[in-house]
Residue, then its C-alpha position, 0 to 999 in steps of 0.5 A: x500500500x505506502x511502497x518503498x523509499x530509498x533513505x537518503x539519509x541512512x542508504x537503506x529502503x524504507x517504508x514511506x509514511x503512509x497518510x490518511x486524508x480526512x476531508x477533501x475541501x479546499x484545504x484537503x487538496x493544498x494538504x494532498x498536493x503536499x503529501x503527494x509532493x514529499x518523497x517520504x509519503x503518500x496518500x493511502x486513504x480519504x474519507x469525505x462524508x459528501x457522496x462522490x467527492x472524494x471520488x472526483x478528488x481522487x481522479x483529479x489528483x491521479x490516486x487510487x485509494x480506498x474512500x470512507x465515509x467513517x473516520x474510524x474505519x480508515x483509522x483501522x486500516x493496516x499499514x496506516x501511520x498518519x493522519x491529516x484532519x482537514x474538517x469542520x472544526x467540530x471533528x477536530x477532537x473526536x478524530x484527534x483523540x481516536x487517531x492518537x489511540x490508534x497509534x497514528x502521528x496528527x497533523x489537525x487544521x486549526x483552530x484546534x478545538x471549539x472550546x478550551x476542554x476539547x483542546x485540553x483532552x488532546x493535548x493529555x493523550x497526545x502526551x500520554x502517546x509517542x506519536x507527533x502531533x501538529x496544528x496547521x498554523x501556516x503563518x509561520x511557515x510563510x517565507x516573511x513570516x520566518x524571516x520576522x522570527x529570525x529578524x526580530x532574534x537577530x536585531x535584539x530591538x530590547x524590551x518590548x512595548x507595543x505590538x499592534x496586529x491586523x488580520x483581515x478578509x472581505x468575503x463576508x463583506x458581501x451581506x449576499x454571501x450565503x450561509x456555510x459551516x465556518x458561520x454555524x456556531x456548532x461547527x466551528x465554535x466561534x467565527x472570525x475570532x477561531x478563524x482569523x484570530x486564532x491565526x494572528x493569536x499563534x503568529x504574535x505569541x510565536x514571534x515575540x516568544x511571550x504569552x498573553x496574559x490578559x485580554x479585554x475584548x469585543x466581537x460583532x456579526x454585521x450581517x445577523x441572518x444570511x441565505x441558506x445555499x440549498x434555499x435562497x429564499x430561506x435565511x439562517x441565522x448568523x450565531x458566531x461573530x463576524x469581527x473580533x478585537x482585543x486588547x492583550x497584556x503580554x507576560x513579560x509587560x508589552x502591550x498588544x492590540x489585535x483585530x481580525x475580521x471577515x467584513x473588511x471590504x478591500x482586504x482579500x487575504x491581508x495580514x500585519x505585524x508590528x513591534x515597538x522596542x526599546x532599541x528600534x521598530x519592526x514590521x511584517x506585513x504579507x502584501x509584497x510581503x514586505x519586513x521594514x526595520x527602524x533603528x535610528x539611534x536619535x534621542x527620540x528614536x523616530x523615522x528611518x525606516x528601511x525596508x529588509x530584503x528577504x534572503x533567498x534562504x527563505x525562498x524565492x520571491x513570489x513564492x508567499x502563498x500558501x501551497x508553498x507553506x502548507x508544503x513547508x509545514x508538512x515537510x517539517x511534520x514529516x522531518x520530525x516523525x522521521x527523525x523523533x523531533x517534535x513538531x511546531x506548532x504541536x498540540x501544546x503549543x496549539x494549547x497556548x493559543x486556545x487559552x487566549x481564545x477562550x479569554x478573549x470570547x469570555x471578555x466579549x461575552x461579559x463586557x469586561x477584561x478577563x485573565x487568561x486561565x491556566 
């Protein structure tokens, strides 16, 4: 079923990393593309619950495999070692929790879970188990989003005091836009906040290697009621939110502010990171992408800005979309099963983001600024 390899890296033959695909929407076929990719992998199985789309998934892609409708019967299939979790968010820990039971290494698409206990539960068996567990953060697997990392250790801009985050889309600008699983509040837990927020959440917590320990939030839905896809003429209601803010108190004293919204109309996919220093500024914004750095060493530190060239390490130019990092970030899980390493961002790390979630839902919610909880 998986066949065979030849290790690169040790001379010998070896068994390739035989991957179960579980979902086959838009992200299942970035994932795919990534497996199919790998040298040390390949698809061995799909489940998809929509008759005969997985079945015109796999003829797209040119792969014979057995299709379920039930996750647990691909989890009993011989030879299986992996799994990736591109579903409704819903799904996310039912199929983690049997996975890792099953012995199988878990790449799961984020958010992690649709409530703190969910994301919890993962994390105990993934620590009771041996197998390598990994969330879908992408952002930090986007070439300026790894050369922010390195450029922020590498500046030593000093204390921190302001960091200041954007994440914005317009698809849901349109109040015509019908109504789809990311806008039911039982599928996907919350709206933009798990959708958008939880992306910029991971990024900041990342860069800046600090926690967010404190927030004070609000969250509005725009469009309260939109158009089933199956009937037009009927609406549904909109229970999750459309945008989401917050103000954040990191750990170690640094101010944040951070947004994220569906209904930001111009804003196709657009992100945005800045960082405010005791040395100097730094700021990541992925249309170009472009990384600009503040340095000036006047009494009052201000103007100078210079905009910081990627290095070709990170890729060539025109390479920031996103099947060049999801294939970065699958070749990073494979590496790490491969070698015993452990994944980033792994489920503990998914953990830290989902705390901040949590509060920042519970602010909205009572009006009042809240502590992230342990």
């Amino acid at each position: 079923m998986a066949g065979s390899e030849r290790d690169e890296r040790s001379g010998r033959e070896g068994k390739r990393i035989a991957v179960g695909l579980i979902g086959t929407g838009a992200w299942g076929n970035l994932h795919a593309a990534a497996c199919i990719n790998n040298p040390h992998t390949v698809i061995a199985g799909l489940v998809e619950v929509r008759e005969g789309v997985a079945e015109s998934f796999s003829q797209r892609l040119g792969i014979e495999v057995p299709i379920f409708s039930d996750y647990r019967e691909l989890l009993a299939m011989d030879g299986l070692d992996a799994v990736i979790i591109a579903t409704p968010n819903d799904l996310h820990r039912p199929i983690s929790l049997a996975a890792i039971e099953a012995g199988k290494h878990v790449l799961c698409e984020k958010p992690m879970a649709t409530s703190i206990a969910d994301a919890k539960a993962m994390v105990a068996a993934a620590e009771k188990s041996a197998v390598k567990t990994m969330l879908g953060y992408t952002k930090r697997f986007f070439r300026g989003g790894r050369f922010f990392y390195d450029l922020i250790r590498r500046e030593d801009l000093g204390r921190v005091y302001h960091v200041r985050g954007f994440y914005f889309q317009s698809w849901l600008s349109n109040p015509n836009t019908p109504i789809v699983w990311r806008l039911e509040k039982e599928r996907t837990g919350t709206g933009c906040l798990g959708d958008l927020g939880s992306h910029l959440t991971d990024y900041v917590q990342f860069v800046m290697g600090d926690t967010i320990t404190r927030v004070n939030a609000m969250w509005r839905t725009f469009v309260t009621d939109r158009s089933t896809i199956a009937d037009p003429g009927k609406k549904q209601t909109v229970d999750v939110d459309d945008a989401v803010m917050y103000g954040a108190e990191f750990k170690n004293g640094a101010m944040g502010v951070f947004e994220s919204s569906r209904n930001a109309t111009g804003h196709r996919d657009h992100w945005r990171l800045e960082i405010d220093a005791e040395k100097g500024s730094a700021v990541y914004d992925n249309d170009g992408p472009c990384v600009l750095l503040s340095r000036r060493e006047s009494p009052n530190r201000d103007g100078d800005w210079t905009e910081i060239p990627i290095p070709d390490e990170y890729g060539a130019a025109g390479s920031d979309t996103y099947p060049v990092a999801i294939q970065s970030a699958w070749d990073h899980f494979v590496d790490c099963i491969r070698s015993g390493a452990m994944p980033a961002p792994s489920f503990a790390d998914g953990l830290k983001t989902e705390r901040v979630l949590d509060a920042v839902a519970r602010s909205s919610i009572t009006g009042t600024a809240v502590d992230v909880q342990e």
